[in-house]
C-alpha positions as CSV (number, residue, x, y, z in Angstrom):
1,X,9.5,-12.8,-13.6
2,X,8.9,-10.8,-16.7
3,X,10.4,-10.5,-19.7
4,X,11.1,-6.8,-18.8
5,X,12.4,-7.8,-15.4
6,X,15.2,-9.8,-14.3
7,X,15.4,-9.5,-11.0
8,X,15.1,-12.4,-9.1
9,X,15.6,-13.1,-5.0
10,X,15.8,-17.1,-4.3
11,X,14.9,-18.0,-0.3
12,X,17.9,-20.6,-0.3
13,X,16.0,-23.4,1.8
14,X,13.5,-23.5,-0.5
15,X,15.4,-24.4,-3.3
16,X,17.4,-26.9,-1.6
17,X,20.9,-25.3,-0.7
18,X,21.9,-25.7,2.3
19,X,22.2,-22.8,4.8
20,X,24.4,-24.1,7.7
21,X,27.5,-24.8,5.2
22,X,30.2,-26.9,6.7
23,X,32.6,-25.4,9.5
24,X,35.3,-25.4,7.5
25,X,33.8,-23.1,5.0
26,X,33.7,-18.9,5.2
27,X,29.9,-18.3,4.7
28,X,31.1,-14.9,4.6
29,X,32.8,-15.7,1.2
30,X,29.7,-18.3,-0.1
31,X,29.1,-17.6,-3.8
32,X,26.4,-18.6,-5.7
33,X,26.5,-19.7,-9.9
34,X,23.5,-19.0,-11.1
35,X,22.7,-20.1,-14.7
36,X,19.8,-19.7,-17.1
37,X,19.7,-22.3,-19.9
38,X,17.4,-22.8,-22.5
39,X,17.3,-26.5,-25.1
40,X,20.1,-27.0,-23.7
41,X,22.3,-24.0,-23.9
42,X,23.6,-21.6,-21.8
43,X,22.0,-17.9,-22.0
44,X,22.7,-16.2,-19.2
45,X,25.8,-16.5,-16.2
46,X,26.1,-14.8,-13.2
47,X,27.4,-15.0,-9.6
48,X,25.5,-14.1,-6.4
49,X,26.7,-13.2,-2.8
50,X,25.1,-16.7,-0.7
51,X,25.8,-15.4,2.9
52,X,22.4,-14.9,4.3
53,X,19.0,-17.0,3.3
54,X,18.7,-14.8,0.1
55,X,20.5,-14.9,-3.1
56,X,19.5,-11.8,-5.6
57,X,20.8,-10.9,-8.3
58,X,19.8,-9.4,-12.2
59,X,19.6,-12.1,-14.9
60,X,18.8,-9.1,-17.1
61,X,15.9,-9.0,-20.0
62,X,14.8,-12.6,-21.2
63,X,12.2,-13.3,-24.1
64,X,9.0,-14.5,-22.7
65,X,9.2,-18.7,-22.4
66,X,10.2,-21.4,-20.5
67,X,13.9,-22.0,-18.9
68,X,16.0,-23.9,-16.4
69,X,17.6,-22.1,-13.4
70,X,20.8,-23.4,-11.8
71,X,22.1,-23.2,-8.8
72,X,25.4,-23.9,-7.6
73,X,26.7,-22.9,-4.4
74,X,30.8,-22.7,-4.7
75,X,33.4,-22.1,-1.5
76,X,35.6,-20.0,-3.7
77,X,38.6,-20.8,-0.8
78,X,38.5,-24.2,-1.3
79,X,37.1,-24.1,-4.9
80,X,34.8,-26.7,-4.1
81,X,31.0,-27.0,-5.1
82,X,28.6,-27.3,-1.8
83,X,25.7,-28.3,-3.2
84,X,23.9,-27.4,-7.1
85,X,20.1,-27.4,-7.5
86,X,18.0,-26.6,-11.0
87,X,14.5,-25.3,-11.3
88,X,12.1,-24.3,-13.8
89,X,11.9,-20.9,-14.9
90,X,8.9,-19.1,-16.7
91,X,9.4,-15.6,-18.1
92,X,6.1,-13.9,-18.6
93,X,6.0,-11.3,-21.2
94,X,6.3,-7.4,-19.9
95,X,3.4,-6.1,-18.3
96,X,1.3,-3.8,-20.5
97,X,1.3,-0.2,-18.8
98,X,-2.8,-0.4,-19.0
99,X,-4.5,1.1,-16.1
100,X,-6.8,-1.5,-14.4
101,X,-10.7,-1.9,-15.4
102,X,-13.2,-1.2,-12.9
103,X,-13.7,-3.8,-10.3
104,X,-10.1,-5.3,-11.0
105,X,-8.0,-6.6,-7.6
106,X,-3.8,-6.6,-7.5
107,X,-1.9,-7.8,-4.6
108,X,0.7,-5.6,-3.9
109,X,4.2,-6.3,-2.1
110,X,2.3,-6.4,1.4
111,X,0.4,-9.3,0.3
112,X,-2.8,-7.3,0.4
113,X,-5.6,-7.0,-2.0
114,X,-6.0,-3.9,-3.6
115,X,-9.5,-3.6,-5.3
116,X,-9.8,-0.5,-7.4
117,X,-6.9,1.2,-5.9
118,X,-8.2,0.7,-2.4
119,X,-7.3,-2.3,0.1
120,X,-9.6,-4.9,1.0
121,X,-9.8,-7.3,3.2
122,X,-11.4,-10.2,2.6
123,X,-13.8,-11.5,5.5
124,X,-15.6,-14.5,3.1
125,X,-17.3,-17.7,3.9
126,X,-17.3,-21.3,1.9
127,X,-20.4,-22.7,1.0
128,X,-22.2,-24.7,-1.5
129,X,-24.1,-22.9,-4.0
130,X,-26.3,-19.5,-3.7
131,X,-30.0,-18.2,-3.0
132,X,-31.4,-15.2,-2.8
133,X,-32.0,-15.6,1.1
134,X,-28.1,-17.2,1.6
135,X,-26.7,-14.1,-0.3
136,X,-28.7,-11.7,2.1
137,X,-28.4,-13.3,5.5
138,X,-24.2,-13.5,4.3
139,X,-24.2,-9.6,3.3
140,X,-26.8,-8.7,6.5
141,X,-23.7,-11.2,8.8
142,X,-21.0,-8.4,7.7
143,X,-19.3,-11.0,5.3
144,X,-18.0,-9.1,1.6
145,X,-16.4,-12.0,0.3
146,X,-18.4,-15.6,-0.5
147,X,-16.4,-19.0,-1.8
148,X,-18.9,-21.1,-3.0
149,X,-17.2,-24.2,-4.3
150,X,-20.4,-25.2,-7.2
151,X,-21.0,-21.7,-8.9
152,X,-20.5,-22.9,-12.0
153,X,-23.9,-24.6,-11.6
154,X,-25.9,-21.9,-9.4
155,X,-29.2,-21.3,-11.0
156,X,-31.2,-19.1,-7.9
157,X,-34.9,-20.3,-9.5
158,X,-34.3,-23.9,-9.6
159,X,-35.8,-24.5,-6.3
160,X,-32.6,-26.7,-5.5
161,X,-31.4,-26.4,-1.9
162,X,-28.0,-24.6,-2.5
163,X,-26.6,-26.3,1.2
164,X,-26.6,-29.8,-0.2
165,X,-23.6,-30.5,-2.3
166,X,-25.4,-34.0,-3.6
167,X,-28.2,-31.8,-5.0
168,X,-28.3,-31.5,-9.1
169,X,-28.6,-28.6,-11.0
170,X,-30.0,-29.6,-14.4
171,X,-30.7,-25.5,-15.6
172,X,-27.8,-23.4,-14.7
173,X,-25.6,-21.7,-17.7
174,X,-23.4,-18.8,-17.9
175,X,-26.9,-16.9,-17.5
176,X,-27.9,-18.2,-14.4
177,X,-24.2,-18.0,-13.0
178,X,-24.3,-14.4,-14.0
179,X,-27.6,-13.8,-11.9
180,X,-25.9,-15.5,-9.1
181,X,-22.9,-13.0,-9.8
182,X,-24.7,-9.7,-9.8
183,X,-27.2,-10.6,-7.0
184,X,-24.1,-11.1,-4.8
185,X,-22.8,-7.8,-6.2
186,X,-25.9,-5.9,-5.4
187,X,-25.7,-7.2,-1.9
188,X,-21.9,-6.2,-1.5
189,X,-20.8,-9.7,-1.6
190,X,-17.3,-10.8,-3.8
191,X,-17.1,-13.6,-5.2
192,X,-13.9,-16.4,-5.8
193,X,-15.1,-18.2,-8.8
194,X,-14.4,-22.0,-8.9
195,X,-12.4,-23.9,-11.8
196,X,-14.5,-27.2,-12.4
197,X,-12.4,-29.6,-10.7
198,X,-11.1,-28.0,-7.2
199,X,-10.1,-31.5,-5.8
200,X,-8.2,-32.1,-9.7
201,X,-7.0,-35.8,-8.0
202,X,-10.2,-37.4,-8.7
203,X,-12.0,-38.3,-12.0
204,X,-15.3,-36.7,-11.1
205,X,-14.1,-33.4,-12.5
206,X,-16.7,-31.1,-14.5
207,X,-15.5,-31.3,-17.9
208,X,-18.4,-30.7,-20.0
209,X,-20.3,-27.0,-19.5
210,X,-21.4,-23.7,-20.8
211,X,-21.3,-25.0,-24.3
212,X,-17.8,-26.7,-24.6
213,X,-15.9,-29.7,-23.8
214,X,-12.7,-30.5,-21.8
215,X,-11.0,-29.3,-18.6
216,X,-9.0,-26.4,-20.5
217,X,-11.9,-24.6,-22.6
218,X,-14.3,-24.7,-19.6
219,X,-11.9,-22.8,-17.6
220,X,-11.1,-20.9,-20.7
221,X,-14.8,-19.9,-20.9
222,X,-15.2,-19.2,-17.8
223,X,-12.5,-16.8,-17.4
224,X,-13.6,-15.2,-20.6
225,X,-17.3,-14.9,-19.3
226,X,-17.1,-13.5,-15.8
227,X,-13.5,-11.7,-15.8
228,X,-14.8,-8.3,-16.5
229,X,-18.1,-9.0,-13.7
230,X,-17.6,-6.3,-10.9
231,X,-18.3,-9.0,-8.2
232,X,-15.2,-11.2,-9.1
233,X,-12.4,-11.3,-6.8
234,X,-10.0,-14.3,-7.3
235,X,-10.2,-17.7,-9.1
236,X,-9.8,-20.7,-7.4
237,X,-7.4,-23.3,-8.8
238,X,-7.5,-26.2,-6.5
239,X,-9.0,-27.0,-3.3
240,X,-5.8,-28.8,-0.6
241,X,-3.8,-30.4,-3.3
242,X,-1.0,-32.6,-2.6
243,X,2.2,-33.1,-3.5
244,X,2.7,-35.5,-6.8
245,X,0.6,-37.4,-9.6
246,X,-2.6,-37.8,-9.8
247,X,-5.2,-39.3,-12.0
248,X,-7.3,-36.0,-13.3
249,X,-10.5,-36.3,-15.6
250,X,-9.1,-33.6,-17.9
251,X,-11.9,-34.7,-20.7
252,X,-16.0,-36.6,-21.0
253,X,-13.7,-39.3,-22.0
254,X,-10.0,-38.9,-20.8
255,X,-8.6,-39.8,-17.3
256,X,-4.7,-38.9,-17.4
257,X,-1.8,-39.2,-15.4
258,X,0.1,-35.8,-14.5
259,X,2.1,-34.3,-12.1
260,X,-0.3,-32.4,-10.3
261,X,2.0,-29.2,-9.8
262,X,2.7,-29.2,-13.6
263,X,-0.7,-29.7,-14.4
264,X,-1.8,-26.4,-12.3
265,X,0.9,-24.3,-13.2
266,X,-0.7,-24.6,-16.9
267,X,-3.7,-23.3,-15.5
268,X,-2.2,-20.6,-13.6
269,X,-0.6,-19.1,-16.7
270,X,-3.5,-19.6,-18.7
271,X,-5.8,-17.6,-16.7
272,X,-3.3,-15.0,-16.0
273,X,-2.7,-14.7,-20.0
274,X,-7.0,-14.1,-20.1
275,X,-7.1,-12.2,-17.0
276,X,-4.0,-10.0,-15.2
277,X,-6.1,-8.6,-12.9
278,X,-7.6,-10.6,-10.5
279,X,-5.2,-13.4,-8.2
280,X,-5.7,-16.9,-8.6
281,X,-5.6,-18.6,-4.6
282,X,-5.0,-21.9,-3.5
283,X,-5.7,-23.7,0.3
284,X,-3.2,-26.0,1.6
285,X,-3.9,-28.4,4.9
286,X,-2.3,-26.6,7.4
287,X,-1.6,-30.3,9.4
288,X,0.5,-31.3,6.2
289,X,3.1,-28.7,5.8
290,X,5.3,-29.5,8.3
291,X,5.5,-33.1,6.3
292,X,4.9,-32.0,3.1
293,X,7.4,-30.9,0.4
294,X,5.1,-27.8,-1.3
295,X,7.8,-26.9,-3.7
296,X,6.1,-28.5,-6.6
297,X,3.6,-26.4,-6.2
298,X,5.5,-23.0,-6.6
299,X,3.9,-20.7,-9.5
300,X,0.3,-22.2,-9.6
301,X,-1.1,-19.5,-7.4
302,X,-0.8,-15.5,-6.8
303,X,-2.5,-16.2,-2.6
304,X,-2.2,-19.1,-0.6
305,X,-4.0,-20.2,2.5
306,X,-3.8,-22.3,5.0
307,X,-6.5,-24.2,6.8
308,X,-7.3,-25.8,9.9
309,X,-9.7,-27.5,12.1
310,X,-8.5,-28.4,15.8
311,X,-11.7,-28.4,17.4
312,X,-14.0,-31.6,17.2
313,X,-14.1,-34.3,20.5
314,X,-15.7,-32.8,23.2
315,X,-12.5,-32.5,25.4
316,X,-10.6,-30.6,22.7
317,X,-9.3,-27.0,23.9
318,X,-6.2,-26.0,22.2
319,X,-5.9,-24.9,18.3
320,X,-2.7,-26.5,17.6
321,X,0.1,-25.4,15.7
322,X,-1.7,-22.6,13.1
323,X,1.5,-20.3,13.9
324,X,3.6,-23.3,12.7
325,X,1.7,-24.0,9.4
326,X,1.6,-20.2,8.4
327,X,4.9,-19.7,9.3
328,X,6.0,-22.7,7.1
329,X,3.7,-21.7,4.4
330,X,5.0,-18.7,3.8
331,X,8.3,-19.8,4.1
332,X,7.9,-22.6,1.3
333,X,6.3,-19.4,-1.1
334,X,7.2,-16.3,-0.5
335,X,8.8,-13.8,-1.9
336,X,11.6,-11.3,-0.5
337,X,8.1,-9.7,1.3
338,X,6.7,-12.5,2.3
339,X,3.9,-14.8,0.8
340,X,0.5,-13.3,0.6
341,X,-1.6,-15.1,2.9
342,X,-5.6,-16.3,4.0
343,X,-6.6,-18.2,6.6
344,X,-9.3,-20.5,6.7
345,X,-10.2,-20.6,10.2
346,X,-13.1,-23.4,11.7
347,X,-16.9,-22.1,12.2
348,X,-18.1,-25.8,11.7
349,X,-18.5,-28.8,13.6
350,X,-16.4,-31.9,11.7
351,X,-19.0,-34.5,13.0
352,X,-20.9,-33.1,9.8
353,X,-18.6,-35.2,8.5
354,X,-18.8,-38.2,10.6
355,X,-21.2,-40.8,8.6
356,X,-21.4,-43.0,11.8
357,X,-23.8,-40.4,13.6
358,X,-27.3,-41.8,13.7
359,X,-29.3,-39.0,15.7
360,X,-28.0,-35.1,16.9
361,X,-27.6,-36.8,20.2
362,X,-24.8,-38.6,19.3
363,X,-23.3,-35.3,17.2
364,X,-23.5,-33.6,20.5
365,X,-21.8,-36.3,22.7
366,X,-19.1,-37.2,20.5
367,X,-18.1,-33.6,18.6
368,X,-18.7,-30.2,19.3
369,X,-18.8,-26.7,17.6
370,X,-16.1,-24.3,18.0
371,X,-17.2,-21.0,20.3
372,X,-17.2,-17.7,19.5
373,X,-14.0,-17.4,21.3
374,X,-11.6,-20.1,19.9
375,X,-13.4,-19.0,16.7
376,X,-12.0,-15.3,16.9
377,X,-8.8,-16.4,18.8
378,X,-7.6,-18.9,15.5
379,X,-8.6,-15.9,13.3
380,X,-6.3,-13.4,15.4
381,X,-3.7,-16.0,15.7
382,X,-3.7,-16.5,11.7
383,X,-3.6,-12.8,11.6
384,X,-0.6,-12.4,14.0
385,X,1.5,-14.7,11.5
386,X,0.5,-12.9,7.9
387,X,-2.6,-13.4,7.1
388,X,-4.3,-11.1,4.9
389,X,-8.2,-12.5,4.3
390,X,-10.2,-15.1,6.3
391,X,-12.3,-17.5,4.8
392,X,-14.1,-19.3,7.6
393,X,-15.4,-23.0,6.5
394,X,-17.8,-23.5,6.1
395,X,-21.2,-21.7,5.8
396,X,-23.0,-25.5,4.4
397,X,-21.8,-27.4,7.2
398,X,-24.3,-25.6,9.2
399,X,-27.4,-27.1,8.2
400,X,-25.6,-31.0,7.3
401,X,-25.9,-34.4,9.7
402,X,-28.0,-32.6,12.4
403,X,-26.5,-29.2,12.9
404,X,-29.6,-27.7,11.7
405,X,-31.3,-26.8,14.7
406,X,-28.2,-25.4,16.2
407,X,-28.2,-22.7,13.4
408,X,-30.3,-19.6,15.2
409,X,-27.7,-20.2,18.7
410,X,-24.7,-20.0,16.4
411,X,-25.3,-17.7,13.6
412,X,-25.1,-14.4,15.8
413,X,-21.7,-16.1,17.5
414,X,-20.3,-16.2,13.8
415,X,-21.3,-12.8,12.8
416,X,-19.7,-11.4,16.0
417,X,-15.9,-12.8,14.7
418,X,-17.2,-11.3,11.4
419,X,-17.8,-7.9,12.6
420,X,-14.6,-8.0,15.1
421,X,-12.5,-9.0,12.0
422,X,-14.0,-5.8,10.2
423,X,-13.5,-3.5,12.7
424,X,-10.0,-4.8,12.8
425,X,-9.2,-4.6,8.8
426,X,-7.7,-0.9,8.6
427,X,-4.7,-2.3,10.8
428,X,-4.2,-5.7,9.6
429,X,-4.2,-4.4,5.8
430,X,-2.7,-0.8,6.6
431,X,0.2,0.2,4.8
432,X,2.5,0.6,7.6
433,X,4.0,-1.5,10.0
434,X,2.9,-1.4,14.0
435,X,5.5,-1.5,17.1
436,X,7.7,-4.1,17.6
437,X,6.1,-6.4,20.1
438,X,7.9,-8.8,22.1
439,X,5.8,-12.1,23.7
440,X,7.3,-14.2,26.9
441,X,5.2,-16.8,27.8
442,X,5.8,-18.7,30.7
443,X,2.5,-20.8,30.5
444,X,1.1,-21.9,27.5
445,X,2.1,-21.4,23.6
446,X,0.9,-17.7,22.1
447,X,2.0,-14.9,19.8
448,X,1.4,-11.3,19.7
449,X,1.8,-8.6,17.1
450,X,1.6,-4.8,17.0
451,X,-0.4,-3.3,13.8
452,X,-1.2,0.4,12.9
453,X,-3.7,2.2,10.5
454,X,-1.7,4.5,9.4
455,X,-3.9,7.6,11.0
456,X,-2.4,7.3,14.7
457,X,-4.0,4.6,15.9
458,X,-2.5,0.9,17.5
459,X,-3.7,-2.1,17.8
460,X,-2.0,-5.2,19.8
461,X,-3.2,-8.5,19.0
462,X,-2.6,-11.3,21.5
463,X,-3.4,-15.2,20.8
464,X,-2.7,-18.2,22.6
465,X,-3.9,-21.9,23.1
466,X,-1.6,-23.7,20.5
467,X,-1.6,-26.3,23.4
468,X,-4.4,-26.0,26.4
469,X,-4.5,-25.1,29.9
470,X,-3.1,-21.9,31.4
471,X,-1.6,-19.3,29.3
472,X,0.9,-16.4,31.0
473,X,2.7,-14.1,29.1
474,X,4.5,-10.7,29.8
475,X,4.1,-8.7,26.6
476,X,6.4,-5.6,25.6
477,X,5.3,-2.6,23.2
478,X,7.6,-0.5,22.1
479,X,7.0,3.2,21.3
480,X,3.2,3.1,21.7
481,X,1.6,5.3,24.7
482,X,-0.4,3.3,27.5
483,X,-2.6,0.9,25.6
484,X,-6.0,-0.9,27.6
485,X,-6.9,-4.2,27.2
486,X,-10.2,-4.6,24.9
487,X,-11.3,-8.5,26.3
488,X,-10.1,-8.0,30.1
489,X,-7.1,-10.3,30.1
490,X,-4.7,-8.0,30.2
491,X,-2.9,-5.8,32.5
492,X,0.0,-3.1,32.7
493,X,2.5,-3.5,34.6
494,X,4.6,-1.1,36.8
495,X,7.3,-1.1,34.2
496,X,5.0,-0.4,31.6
497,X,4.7,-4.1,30.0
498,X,1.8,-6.1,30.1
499,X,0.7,-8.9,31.9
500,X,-1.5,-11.5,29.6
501,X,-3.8,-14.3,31.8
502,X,-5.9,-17.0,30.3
503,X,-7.1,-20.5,29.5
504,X,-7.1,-22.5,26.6
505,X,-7.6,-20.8,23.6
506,X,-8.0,-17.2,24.2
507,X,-7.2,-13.6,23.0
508,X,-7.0,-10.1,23.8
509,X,-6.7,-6.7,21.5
510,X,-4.6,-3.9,22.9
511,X,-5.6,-0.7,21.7
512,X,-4.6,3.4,22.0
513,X,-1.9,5.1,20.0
C-alpha cells in the first residue's frame, strides 16, 4: 500500500485464518481486529466484517516505512478469539502524479501490461545470450518479448556462441549490453533484463560488474543504466525460488545466510524506488505449489509465473495439473482482481538436460520433444486459468545435447503457437470479460473459457489432457450467437451446446460473436 492509500483487502487463506470456522460459530457475525503497530506500539485499530474469503477495510493514511499487521479473528457471540495471525506491512510513499516516460509498462487491475498506454501481450522466449542472427530469426518467429537469462554479459562482436551458457564473455560492459538492447529494439523485440544472480541460492552469483562491486550496486547500476532504454519490459528478480534460507554470494568475498523472501523483497523495493515504471516478475515451479508454502515470498514481485514441463519419456501424453498450479498461484498472490499471471509453457526437450545421453539416438529413444499441439494446448490451458504473457523455455535448449539437427523440423512448429498466441492477444488481454462458459466433461480433465475483444467479437478457448486418453466434454456458452469450431473437434449440438471430442492433450478455439 501507499502512504496515500490505506485500503487494504486480505484473501483470508492466505494469511492463515481459517475459513470453515467451527459449527458453533455465526460466520455471519465473524469479525476481524485488525491492528497496525509500529516499535512496538499500537497506531492504528479497526474492525472488519470476516464472512466471506475477504476482509477489507481502510487503515487510513500511514507514513511511508515498515509495520506489523495483525489479525485476529473474534466470534463476537461467544467473545472468543478463533484464530490471530501477524504480518509484515510496507507502506510505500504516495505515488507521484508524473505521467509515464516513453516506453514505460504498468500492470493494471486486469493483470495486463500496459506499454505506453496500450496493452501488450507478451509472447517471449528464454534463452542464453543474444546475436545479431538469434535476435532476427526471434523477431522474423513473431516473438516481441526475449528473456535471456546472461544479458548482463552480451557483447554481439565477441564471436562467443550466445546458446552455450558455459561460454565466457571476457568484453561485455554496459556498452555492449546497450547494443544488445537497441538491436533487439530495432527488431521489435522487448527485453526482461536479468539481476546477476537469478538462482540467488547458490554462491556463483555475479557480484562484481559494470564498474562496481557487490550484489546491491550491480543491480543498482543496472537499473540506473537501462531503465529509461525503450526495449525494457520487466526485471527479473529470481529464477524458481524456494521457500526459506539460503546461502547467497551477496559480495567477491561474502557468502551470507538470509531468508530468501526477505532478501528479495529488498530488491523489489529497491528497484521500484529507481524505477516505478516497469514490473519486476518472478517464475515459480508449477509441480511445487501444491506443496509449497509461497507466502514468504509475497511483495518481491509485481507478475508471477508459473512453469511446467510434463512432456519428456516417450510414452508421456497428458500435461498434468497446469490448471491446478495457476489456480494455486494466484490464489497464494493475488489481489481482490486476481494475481497477474505468465506462463512458461514447454518448447524443449528435458533430455537436454539428461548428462547420461551419449549419442542423439539415445535422446530420441529415451525423451521426446513436445508437438506443436501439446505445445499450443498447455499455452491455451495456461490462458484459460489467467495468464496474461507466455514465455516458452527455452529458445537454448534447442541446439544443447543433440537437439541440434532437429532445429529446421521444429522451428516452424514453434513459430506456429507463436503466431496462434498473437492472433489470439486482443481477447486474452481485452478489457472486457467474454461469456460465461460452463465445461462438463465426462472423459478426461479440461477447462474452457469465453474471452471478448471488446469490438464484437468471441472467442472460446477449450483445453484438455491434464490426464491422457479420451477427452468428452459438453460445453455451454451463454449469450454468444452460433460459434464454429476453429481445429475440428467441436460440434453444436441440437440444444445449442457443444460437443468437445479428443485425445490426450488437445484444444479447440470457438469463434463468432
Amino acid at each position: 500500500m501507499t502512504s496515500d492509500n490505506g485500503k487494504i483487502a486480505i484473501r483470508t487463506e492466505m494469511k492463515g485464518i481459517p475459513l470453515s470456522p467451527p459449527e458453533e460459530v455465526d460466520a455471519a457475525k465473524m469479525r476481524c481486529s485488525i491492528s497496525v503497530k509500529q516499535n512496538g506500539r499500537t497506531i492504528v485499530r479497526r474492525l472488519a466484517p470476516a464472512a466471506d474469503e475477504w476482509i477489507e477495510t481502510d487503515l487510513g493514511p500511514l507514513p511511508p516505512g515498515d509495520y506489523e499487521l495483525r489479525l485476529s479473528l473474534l466470534d463476537p457471540q461467544r467473545r472468543q478469539i478463533l484464530a490471530e495471525t501477524a504480518e509484515p506491512l510496507h507502506v510505500e510513499p504516495a505515488a507521484t502524479k508524473t505521467e509515464p516516460p516513453a516506453g514505460a509498462c504498468l500492470i493494471d487491475e486486469r493483470g495486463r501490461c500496459i506499454v505506453d498506454g496500450k496493452p501488450f501481450m507478451p509472447v517471449g522466449v528464454y534463452c542464453y545470450r543474444l546475436d545479431r542472427e538469434n535476435i532476427r530469426r526471434l523477431a522474423q518467429g513473431g516473438f516481441n518479448f526475449v528473456a535471456p537469462y546472461s544479458l548482463l554479459s552480451c557483447d554481439m562482436d565477441s564471436g562467443v556462441d550466445p546458446n552455450q551458457a558455459s561460454a565466457e564473455v571476457k568484453t561485455s560492459n554496459l556498452e555492449t549490453v546497450r547494443t544488445t538492447l537497441d538491436e533487439c529494439h530495432r527488431n521489435g523485440l522487448k527485453v526482461s533484463v536479468p539481476f546477476p544472480g537469478t538462482y540467488w541460492a547458490s554462491t556463483e552469483n555475479d557480484t562484481q560488474r559494470f564498474g562496481v562491486s557487490g550484489v546491491h550496486a550491480v543491480i543498482a547500476k543496472t537499473v540506473e543504466s537501462f531503465k529509461r532504454h525503450p526495449g525494457i519490459l520487466a526485471w527479473y528478480v529470481a529464477d524458481e525460488p524456494q521457500p526459506g534460507v539460503a546461502r547467497i554470494k551477496t559480495a567477491p568475498n561474502r557468502v551470507e545466510t538470509l531468508d530468501l523472501g526477505d532478501f528479495l523483497r529488498g530488491i523489489y523495493r529497491d528497484v521500484k524506488a529507481a524505477d516505478p515504471w516497469h514490473p519486476v516478475w518472478t517464475v515459480f515451479i508449477g509441480c511445487t505449489t501444491p506443496t509449497q508454502d509461497y507466502r514468504s515470498f509475497m511483495g518481491i514481485a509485481d507478475v508471477v509465473a508459473v512453469d511446467d514441463y510434463p512432456i519428456d519419456a516417450r510414452q508421456n501424453f497428458e500435461m498434468g495439473p497446469i490448471n491446478l498450479y495457476c489456480d494455486q498461484l494466484v490464489n497464494r498472490f493475488s489481489g481482490r482482481h486476481g494475481a497477474p499471471l505468465w506462463a512458461v509453457p514447454q518448447m524443449h526437450n528435458l533430455g537436454a538436460y539428461d548428462s547420461s545421453l551419449r549419442n542423439r539416438e539415445e535422446l530420441l529413444a529415451q525423451h521426446r520433444y513436445p508437438t506443436g499441439d501439446e505445445m499450443l494446448g498447455m499455452a491455451m490451458m495456461f490462458a484459460i486459468h489467467g495468464a496474461k504473457g507466455f514465455v516458452l523455455y527455452s529458445y537454448h535448449d534447442l541446439f544443447l545435447r543433440f537437439s541440434q539437427p532437429d532445429f529446421p523440423r521444429r522451428w516452424p512448429e514453434i513459430c506456429l503457437v507463436v503466431r496462434t498466441l498473437n492472433s489470439l492477444a486482443p481477447f486474452i488481454v481485452s478489457e472486457v470479460d467474454g461469456p460465461a462458459v460452463e465445461a462438463e466433461f465426462s472423459q478426461g480433465i479440461g477447462s474452457a473459457k469465453g474471452f471478448a475483444d471488446g469490438k464484437g467479437n468471441v472467442r472460446v478457448l477449450i483445453a484438455a489432457g491434464v490426464r491422457g486418453g479420451p477427452q468428452e466434454a459438453t460445453i455451454k456458452v451463454r449469450g454468444a450467437k452460433v460459434l464454429k469450431s476453429c481445429y475440428g473437434l467441436t460440434a453444436r449440438n441440437g440444444d445449442g451446446s457443444y460437443h468437445f471430442v479428443g485425445k490426450n492433450i488437445c484444444y479447440d478455439v470457438l469463434e463468432g460473436e
